[in-house]
N, C-alpha and C positions, 0 to 999 in steps of 0.2 A: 807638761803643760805648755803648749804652743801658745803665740802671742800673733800669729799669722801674719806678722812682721817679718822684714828683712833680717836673716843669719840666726833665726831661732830668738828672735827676742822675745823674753816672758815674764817681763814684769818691768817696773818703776821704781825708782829710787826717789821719795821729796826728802827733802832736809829744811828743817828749820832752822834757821839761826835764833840763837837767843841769849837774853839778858841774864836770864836762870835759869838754866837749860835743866838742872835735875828737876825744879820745881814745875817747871812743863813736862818733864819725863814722866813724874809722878802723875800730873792731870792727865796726861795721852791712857796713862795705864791704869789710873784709879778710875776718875771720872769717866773719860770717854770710853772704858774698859776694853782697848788694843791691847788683845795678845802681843807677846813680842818675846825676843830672844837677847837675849846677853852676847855679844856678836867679841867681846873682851874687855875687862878692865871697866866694866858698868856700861860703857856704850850701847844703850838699850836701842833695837830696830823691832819697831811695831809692824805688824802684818794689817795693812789696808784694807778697808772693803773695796769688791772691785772701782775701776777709775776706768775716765775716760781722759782724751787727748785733745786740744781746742785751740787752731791758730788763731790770733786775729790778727787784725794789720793795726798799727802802729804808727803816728808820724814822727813818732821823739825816738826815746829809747826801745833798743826791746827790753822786754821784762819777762817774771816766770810767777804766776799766783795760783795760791792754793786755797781750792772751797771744799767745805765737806759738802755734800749731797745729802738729803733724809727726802723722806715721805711725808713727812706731816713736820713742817715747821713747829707749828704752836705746840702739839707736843713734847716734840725736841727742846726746847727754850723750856719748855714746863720742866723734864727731868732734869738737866741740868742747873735750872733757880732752885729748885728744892735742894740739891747738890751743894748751893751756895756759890755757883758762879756766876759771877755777874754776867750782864749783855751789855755789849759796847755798841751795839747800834739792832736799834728796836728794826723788826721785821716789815719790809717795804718793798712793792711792786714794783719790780723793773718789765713788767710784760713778759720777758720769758720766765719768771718767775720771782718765788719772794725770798729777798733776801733778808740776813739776818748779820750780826757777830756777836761770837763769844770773845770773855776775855780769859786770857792763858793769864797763872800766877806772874810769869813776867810784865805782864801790861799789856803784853803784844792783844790785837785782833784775830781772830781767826773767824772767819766768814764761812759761814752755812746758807745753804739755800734748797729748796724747794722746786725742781724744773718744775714745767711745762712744756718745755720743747724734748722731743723726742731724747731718748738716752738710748747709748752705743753700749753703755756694760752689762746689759744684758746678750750681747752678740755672744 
């Protein structure tokens, strides 16, 4: 599986830091239902749907954030309410599309969105 990147790169590593890391292990694997592999010792690494790459310029720090993508927002928010997860920030037009967050067992946000601007993971 080529990445048509420099030295054969083919794939991405995200890491989340967290407050309850098993208890967002568990949501990554139950709720959002990410296969994933036992990598040792329970360190659970979930297999992604494709992803894309996205600089932008910055006048403070740099930083690194992580959105999931779907096709139908309101859907997506409907299966996981039913699930019993909450939404930490109700779904809102940024013009490239609508965003959203869920909330991870930890507290944390984890932001989903809906483009409208062209997407690269289907290359």
């Amino acid at each position: 599986m080529g990445g048509g990147g420099v030295g054969g790169i083919s794939g991405a590593h995200v890491i989340l830091y967290s407050q309850d890391a098993e208890a967002d292990r568990a949501f990554v694997r139950d709720v959002l239902g990410f296969p994933g592999v036992d990598a040792g010792g329970g360190w659970l690494i979930f297999k992604l749907p494709p992803a894309e790459l996205a600089v932008h310029p910055t006048g403070g720090e740099a930083s690194h954030e992580l959105y999931l993508m779907c096709e139908d927002l309101d859907a997506l928010l409907g299966e996981v309410r039913s699930r019993g997860v909450g939404i930490a920030r109700e779904p809102s037009d940024q013009g490239w599309g609508r965003l959203a967050a869920i909330r991870l067992p930890s507290g944390a946000e984890l932001p989903v969105y809906q483009p409208r601007h062209p997407t690269a993971h289907g290359l």
